[in-house]
KETOR-832370 format. One line per 4 residues: number of its first residue (from 0); their letters; for each residue x, y, z of C-alpha. Coordinates in steps of 0.1 Angstrom, whole numbers, plus 5000, padded with zeros to 4 digits. Layout:
N
NUM = a = X:Y:Z ~ ...
//
This chain:
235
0 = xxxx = 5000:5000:5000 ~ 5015:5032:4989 ~ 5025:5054:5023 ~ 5007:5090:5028
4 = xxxx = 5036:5109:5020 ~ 5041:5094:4982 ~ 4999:5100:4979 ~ 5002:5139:4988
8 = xxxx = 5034:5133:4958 ~ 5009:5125:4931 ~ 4982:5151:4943 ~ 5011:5174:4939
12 = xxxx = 5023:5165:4906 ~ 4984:5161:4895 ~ 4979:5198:4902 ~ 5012:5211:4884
16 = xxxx = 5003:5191:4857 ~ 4972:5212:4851 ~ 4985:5243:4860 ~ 5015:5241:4833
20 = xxxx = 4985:5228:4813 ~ 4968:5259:4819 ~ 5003:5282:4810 ~ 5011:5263:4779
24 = xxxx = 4974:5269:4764 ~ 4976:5303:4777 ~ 5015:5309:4761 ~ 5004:5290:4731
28 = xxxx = 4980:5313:4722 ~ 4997:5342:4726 ~ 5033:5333:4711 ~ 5027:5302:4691
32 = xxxx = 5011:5290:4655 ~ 4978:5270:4660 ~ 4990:5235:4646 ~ 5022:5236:4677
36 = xxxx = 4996:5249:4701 ~ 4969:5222:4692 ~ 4997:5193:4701 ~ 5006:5204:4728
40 = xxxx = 4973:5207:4741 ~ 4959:5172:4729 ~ 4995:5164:4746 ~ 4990:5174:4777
44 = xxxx = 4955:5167:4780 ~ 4961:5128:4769 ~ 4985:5132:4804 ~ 4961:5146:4825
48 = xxxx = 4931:5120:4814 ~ 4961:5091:4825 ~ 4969:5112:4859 ~ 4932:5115:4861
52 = xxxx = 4925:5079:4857 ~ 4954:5069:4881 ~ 4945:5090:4905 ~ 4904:5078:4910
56 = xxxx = 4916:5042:4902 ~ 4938:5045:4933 ~ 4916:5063:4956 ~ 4891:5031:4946
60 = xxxx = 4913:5005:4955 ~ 4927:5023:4987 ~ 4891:5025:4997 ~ 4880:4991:4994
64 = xxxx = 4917:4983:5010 ~ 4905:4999:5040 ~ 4864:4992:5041 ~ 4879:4955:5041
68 = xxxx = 4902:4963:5069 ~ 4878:4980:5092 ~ 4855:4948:5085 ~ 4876:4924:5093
72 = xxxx = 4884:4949:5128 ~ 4846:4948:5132 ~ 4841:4912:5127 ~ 4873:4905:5146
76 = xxxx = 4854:4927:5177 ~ 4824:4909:5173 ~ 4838:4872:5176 ~ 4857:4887:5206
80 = xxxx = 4824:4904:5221 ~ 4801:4874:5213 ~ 4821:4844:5223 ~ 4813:4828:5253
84 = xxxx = 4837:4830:5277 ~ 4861:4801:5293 ~ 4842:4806:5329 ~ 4811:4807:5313
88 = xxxx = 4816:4777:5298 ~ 4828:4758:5326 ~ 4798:4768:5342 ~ 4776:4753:5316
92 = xxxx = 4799:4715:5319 ~ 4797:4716:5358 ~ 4784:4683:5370 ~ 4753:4672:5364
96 = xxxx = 4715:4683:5380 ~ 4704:4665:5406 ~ 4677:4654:5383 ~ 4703:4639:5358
100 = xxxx = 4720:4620:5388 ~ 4681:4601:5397 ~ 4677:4592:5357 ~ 4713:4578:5358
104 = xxxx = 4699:4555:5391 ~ 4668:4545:5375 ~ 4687:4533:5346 ~ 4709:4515:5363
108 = xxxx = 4681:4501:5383 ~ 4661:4494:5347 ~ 4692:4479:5333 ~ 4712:4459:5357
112 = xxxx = 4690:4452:5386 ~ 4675:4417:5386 ~ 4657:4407:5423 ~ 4660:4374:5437
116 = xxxx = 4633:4353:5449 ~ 4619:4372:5479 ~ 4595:4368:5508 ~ 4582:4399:5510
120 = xxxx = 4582:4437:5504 ~ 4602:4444:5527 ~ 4625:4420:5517 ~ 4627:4431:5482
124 = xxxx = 4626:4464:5491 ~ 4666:4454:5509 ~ 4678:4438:5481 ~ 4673:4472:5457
128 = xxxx = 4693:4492:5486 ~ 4717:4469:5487 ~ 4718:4471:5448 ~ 4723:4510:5447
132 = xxxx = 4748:4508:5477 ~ 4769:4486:5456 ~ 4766:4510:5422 ~ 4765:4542:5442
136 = xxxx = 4784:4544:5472 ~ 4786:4578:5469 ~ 4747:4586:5478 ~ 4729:4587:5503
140 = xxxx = 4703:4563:5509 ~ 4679:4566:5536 ~ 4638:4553:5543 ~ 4622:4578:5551
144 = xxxx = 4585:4596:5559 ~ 4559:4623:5541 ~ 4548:4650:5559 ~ 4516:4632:5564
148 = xxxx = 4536:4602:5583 ~ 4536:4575:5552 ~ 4566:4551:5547 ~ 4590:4563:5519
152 = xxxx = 4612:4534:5510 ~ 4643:4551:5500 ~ 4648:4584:5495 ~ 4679:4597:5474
156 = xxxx = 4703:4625:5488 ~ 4670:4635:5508 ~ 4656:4648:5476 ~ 4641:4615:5452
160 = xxxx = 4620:4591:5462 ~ 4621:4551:5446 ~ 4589:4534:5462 ~ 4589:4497:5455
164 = xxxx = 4559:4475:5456 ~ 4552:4438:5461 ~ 4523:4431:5437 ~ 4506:4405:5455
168 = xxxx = 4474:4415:5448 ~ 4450:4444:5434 ~ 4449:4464:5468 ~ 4488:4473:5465
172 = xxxx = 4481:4487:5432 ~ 4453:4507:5444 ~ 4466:4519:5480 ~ 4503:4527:5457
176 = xxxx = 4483:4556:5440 ~ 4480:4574:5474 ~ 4514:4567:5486 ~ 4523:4588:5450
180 = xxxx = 4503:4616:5454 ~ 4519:4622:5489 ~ 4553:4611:5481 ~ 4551:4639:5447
184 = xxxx = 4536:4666:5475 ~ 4568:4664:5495 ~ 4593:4652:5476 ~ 4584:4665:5438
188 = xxxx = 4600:4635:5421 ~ 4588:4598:5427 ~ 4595:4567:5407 ~ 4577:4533:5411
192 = xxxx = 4594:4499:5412 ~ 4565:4470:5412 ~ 4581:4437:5418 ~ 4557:4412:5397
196 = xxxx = 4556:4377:5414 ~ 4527:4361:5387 ~ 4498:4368:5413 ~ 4485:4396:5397
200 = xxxx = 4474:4397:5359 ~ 4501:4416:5334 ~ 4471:4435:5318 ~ 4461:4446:5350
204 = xxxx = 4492:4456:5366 ~ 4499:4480:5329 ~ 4466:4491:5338 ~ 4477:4507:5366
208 = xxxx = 4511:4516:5356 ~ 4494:4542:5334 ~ 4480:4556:5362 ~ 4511:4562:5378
212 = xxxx = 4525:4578:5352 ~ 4498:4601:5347 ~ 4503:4613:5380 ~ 4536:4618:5371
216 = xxxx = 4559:4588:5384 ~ 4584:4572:5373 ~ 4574:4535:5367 ~ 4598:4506:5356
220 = xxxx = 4582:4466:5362 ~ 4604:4438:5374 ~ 4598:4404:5370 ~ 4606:4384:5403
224 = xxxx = 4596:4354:5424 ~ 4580:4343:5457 ~ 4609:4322:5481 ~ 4600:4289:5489
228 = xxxx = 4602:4287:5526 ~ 4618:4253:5544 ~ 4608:4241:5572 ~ 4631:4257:5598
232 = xxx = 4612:4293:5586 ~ 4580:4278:5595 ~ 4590:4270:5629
//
């Protein structure tokens, strides 16, 4: 890019170019024969169209030079100004909700837990903890209560609730719906473990299950089995 001192050069030399244009024609007219005068004035005017030229054609390209320099300052600024920032997006990676951490448990239970043969809810109901113990040492476990005084059979980092039923029969189902409603007062988030033992029908047990999830639980359905018990359990 030419520097500011050979531009004011040119704009000098432009405008004594057309002030010795401006002599000649004015000496030529006094002191010289017309053909001499005509030459030198289609002369000098052929050099002044050329300085002409030169002259806009580099004002043009000196201008678009520098509209695309302040753009790309202006686009630079705005990529600077618009970018998130490193803290902000460490802030967005931080660990996960709360509500991220109970999905990842109910997965896990959904996926990998598989009860035993079992006597009774309560019974079921300590296999699952000792399941999560084992997967996630990390949280805390606990039973716990409503505000109303209902059993809550765990609740998660005192936050979730994972209520687990024995279906042995139609009642559970029904007196589960309460336990929900209660649960979802206190606690906000409830999901519903039912433990099918082949007492209850399938299409009736889905029945419900719909239900649940209408009132908005959480509902997964395992497949388990009633222990035999031996004779030293029946005395």
């Amino acid at each position: 890019m030419p520097s500011e001192g050979t531009s004011k050069l040119i704009r000098l030399f432009f405008f004594l170019m057309i002030g010795g244009a401006i002599i000649i024609i004015i000496f030529g007219q006094t002191n010289l024969d017309l053909q001499n005068t005509t030459g030198a004035m289609v002369a000098l005017i052929i050099i002044i169209v050329f300085f002409v030229i030169l002259y806009f054609a580099r004002s043009h390209l000196l201008g678009s030079s520098s509209d695309a320099s302040h753009t790309d300052r202006y686009m630079e600024k705005d990529r600077y100004e618009y970018s998130p920032s490193v803290e902000s997006l460490e802030k967005d990676s931080s660990a996960p909700q709360a509500e991220n951490d109970f999905d990842t448990i109910l997965r896990s239970i959904e996926e990998g837990f598989n009860p035993g043969p079992v006597k009774d809810e309560e019974d079921s109901e300590n296999q699952l903890i000792r399941f999560l113990n084992t997967r996630f040492s990390n949280t805390s476990l606990t039973r716990g209560h409503t505000s109303g005084g209902e059993k809550v059979d765990i609740v998660i980092d005192g936050t979730y609730c994972i209520e687990l039923a024995f279906v042995s029969n139609e009642g559970r189902l029904i007196s589960l719906m309460d336990q929900i409603l209660k649960i979802k007062q206190d606690f906000g988030e409830v999901a519903v473990i039912l433990l099918d033992v082949n007492i209850v029908p399938a299409y009736t047990i889905e029945k419900y299950v719909e239900s649940y999830k209408k009132a908005g639980a959480k509902v997964f359905v395992k497949k388990g089995s009633i222990a035999e018990k031996n004779d030293s359990q029946e005395k």
